[in-house]
C-alpha positions in Angstrom: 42.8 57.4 17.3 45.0 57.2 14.2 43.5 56.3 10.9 45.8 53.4 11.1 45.2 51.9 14.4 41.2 52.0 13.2 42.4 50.0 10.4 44.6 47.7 12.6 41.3 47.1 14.8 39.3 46.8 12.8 41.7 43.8 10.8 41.7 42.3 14.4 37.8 42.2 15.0 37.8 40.6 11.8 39.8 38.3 12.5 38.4 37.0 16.0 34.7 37.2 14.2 36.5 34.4 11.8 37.5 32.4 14.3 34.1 32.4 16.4 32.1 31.5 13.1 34.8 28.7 12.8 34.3 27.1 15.7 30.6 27.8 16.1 30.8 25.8 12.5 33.3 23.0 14.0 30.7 22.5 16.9 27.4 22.1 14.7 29.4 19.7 12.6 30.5 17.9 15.7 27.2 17.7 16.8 25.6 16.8 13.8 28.2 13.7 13.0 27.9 12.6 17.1 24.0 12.3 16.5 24.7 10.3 13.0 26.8 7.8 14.6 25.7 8.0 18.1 21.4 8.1 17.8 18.8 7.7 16.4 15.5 9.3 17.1 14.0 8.0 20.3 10.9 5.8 19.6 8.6 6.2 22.7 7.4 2.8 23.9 4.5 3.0 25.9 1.2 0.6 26.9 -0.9 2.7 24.8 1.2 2.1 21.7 1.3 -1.7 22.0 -1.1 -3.9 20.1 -1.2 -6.7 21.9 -1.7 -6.1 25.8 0.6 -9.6 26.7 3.6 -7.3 26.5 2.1 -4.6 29.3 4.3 -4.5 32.4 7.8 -5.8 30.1 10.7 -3.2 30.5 11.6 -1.9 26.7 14.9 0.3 25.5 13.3 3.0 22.8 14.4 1.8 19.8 12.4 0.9 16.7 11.4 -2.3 17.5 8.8 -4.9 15.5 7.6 -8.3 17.2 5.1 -10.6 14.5 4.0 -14.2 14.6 5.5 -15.7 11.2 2.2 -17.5 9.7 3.8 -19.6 6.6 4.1 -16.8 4.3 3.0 -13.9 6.5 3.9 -11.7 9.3 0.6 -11.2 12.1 2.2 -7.8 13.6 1.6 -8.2 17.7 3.9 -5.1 18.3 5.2 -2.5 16.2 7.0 0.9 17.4 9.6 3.0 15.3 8.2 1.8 12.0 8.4 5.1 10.1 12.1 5.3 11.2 15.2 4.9 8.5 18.3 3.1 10.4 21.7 2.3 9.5 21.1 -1.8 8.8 24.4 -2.9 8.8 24.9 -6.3 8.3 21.5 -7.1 8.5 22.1 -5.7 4.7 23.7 -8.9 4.2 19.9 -10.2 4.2 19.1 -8.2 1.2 22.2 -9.4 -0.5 21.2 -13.0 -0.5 18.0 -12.6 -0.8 19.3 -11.3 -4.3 21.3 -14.4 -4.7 19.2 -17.3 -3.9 16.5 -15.8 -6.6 19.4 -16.2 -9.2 21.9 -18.8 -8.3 21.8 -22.4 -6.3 23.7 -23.0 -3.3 25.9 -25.5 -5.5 26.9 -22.9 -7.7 30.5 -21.8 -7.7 31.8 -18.4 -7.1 35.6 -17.2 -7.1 37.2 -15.3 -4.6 39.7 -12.3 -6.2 42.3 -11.4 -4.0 41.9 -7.6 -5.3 38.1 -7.9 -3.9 39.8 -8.6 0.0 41.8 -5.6 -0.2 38.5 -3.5 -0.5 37.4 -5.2 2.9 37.1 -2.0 5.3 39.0 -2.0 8.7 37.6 -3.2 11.9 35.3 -5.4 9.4 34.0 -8.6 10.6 35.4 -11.8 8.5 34.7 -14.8 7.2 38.7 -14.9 6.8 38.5 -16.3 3.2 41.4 -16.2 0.7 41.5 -16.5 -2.8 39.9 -19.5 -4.7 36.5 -21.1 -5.5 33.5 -21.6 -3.2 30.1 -23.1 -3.4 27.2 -20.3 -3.0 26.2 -22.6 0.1 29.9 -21.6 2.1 29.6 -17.9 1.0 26.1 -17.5 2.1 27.1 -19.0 5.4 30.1 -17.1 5.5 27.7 -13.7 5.4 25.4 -15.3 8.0 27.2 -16.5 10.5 30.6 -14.5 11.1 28.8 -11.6 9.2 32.0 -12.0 7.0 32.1 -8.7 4.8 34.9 -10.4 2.9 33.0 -12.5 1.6 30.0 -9.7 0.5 32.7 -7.7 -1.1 34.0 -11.0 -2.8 30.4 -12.3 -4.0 30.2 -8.2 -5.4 33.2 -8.3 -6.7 33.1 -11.6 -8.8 29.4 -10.9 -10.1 30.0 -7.3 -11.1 33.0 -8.9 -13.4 30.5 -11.3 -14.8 27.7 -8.9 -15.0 30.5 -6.9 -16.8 31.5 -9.4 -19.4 34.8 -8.3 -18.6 37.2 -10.4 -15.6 40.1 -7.6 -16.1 38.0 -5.0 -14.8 39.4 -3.0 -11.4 37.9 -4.6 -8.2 36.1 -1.3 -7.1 34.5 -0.9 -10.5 33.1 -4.2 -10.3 31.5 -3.7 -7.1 30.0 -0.1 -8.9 28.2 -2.6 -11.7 27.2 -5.3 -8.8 25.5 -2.5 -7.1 23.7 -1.4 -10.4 22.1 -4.8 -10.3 21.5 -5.9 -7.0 19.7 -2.0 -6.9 17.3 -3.4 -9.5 16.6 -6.0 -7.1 15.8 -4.0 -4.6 13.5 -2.1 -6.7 11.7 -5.4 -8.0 11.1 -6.4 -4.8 9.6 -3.6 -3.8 12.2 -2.7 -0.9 11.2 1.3 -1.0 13.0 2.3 2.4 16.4 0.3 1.4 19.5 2.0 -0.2 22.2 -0.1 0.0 25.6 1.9 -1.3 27.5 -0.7 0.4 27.7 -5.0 -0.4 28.1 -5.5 3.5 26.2 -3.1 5.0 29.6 -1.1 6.6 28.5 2.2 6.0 26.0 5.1 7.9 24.8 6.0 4.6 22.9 2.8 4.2 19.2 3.1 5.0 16.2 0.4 5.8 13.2 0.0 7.8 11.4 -2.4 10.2 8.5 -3.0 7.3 11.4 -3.9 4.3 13.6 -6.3 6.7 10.7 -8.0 8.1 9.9 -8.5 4.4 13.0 -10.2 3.1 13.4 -11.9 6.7 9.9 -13.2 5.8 10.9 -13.8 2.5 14.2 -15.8 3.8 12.5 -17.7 6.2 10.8 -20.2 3.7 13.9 -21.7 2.6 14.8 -24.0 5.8 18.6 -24.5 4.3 19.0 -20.8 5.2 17.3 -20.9 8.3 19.4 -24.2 9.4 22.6 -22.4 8.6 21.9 -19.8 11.2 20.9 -21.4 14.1 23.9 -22.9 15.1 26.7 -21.0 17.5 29.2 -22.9 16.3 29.0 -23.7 12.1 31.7 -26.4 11.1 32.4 -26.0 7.2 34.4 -27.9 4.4 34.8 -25.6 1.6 35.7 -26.5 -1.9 39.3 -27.0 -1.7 38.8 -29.4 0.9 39.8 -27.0 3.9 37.7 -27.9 7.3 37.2 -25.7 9.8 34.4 -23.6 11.9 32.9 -20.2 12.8 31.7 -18.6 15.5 27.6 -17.2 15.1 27.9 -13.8 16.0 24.2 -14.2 17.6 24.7 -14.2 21.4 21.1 -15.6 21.9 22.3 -18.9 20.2 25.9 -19.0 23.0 24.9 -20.7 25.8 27.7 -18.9 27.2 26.3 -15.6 26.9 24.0 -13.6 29.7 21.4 -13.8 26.6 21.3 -17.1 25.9 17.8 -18.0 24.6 16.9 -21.4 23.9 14.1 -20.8 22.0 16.0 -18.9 19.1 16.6 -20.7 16.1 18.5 -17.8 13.6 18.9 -15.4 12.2 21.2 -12.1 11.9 23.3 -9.7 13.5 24.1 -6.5 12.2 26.8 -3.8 13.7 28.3 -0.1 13.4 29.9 2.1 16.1 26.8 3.3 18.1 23.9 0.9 16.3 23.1 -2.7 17.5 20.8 -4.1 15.3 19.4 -7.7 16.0 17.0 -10.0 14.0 15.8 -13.2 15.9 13.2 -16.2 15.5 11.9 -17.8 18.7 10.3 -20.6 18.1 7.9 -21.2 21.3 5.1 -23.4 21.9 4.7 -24.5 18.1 4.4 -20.9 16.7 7.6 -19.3 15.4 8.0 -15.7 15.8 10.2 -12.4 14.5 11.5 -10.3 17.4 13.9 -7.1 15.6 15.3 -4.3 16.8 17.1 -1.5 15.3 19.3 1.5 16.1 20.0 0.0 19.4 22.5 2.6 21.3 24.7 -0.5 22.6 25.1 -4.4 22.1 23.3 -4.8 25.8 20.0 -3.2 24.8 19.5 -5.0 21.5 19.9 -8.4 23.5 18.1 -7.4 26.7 15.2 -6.3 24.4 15.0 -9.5 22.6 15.3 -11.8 25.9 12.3 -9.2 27.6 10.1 -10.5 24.4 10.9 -13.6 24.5 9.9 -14.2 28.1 6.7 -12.2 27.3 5.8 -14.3 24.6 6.2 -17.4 26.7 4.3 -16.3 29.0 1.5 -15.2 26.9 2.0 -19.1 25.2 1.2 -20.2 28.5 -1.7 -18.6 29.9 
């Protein structure tokens, strides 16, 4: 064999080794973003890891999933599994958000929707549809609630980060940057250790939070009954400010007595949404006690809600006996 046929080989191995490593590199990667978006670790639920026996025999989807009685101020735990698991919240970030603005501001207090803070709204978002002008704290905290309008996080982040800024001709996006500085102070205060937030409405995989620091600010939330009356309703009529009337649909299918899931017993609170993860936060109020049924990292809408109905039903029946 010619010295330069070895060479030409030799140039041709190398160049099919390139492509192998390639793809084998193309594949991991593929794998490792279809596990980010797709799953989450899989959260054994069995009889022996349940607390409270009244929820033997009910069928469960493995996902991190927490189910307390709400006693005033304090969660009584009767079922806990996944609770050292760090999901994607989504818009169940929203929760963190005004639990950062009801600690600062009143719901009569007036914020101003930029039109520069809509055109950071990310596609395929879920909206409040608001446009440009000034709203009470009350609309823009129903607006997160009950359409789970990221419009109107990104507006809220937009117009306190100018204010926070002392500056009002700052750039939209740096705005949100010195928002976020803030409202990660907040979380910090509070003592929110599994939460990072890099997003005002929860739209993004690199967000983080648990079981333990949601039921906290849900907990938290849950003693202002304004809040709590704003979420219960499928259908939330609003006047805002400039005197425009009109309504939103809850994006909580246990409140639609049109859904499969209906559930009369729920009285709030949250949604929360990304391709692959369902995450749901309900109260059920049976039998005079008022309870926290959440699930995260669900793999699809279905599960999250035919989790939340199974509970329910338990807890009724263990009301009963």
């Amino acid at each position: 064999m010619s010295v330069s046929h070895q060479a030409l080989t030799s140039r041709v191995k190398f160049k099919i080794l390139i492509v192998l490593l390639s793809l084998c590199l193309l594949t991991i990667l593929g794998l490792l973003l279809h596990f980010k978006i797709q799953s989450l670790p899989q959260v054994p639920i069995t009889i022996e890891a349940m607390e409270n026996r009244s929820f033997e025999g009910i069928n469960l989807h493995d996902t991190p999933t927490l189910v307390a009685r709400i006693d005033k101020d304090q969660l009584t735990p009767l079922f806990e599994a996944g609770d050292d698991i760090l999901c994607p919240p989504a818009s169940l970030a929203k929760l963190f958000l005004i639990d950062y603005l009801l600690e600062k501001y009143s719901y009569d207090d007036v914020f101003h929707v930029y039109p520069d803070a809509l055109e950071l709204v990310p596609e395929n978002s879920s909206l409040a549809w608001l446009g440009e002008g000034d709203y009470s704290l009350r609309d823009l905290i129903a607006a997160l609630l009950v359409p789970s309008g990221n419009d109107a996080a990104y507006a809220i982040a937009v117009d306190l980060g100018r204010r926070l800024s002392g500056d009002l001709e700052i750039d939209a996006q740096t705005a949100v940057d010195r928002f976020l500085e803030d409202f990660h102070a907040h979380l910090k205060k509070r003592s929110y250790d599994d939460t990072t937030i890099t997003n005002p409405s929860g739209f993004s995989y690199d967000d983080l939070s648990s079981l333990k620091d949601l039921s906290k600010v849900i907990l938290r939330l849950y003693q202002d009954p304004e809040l709590l009356e704003m979420s219960k309703h499928a259908i939330y009529n609003f006047t805002w400010l400039s005197g425009y009337e009109g309504s939103w649909k809850n994006t909580n299918e246990c409140l639609d007595q049109e859904s499969p899931y209906y559930e009369a017993s729920v009285i709030g609170i949250k949604t929360g949404s990304l391709e692959g993860i369902f995450n749901l936060a309900c109260i059920s109020r049976l039998h005079g006690h008022d309870y926290l049924i959440l699930t995260l990292g669900a793999s699809s809408n279905e599960i999250r809600y035919e989790n939340t109905v199974a509970i329910i039903q338990a807890l009724r029946n263990m009301e009963s006996k």
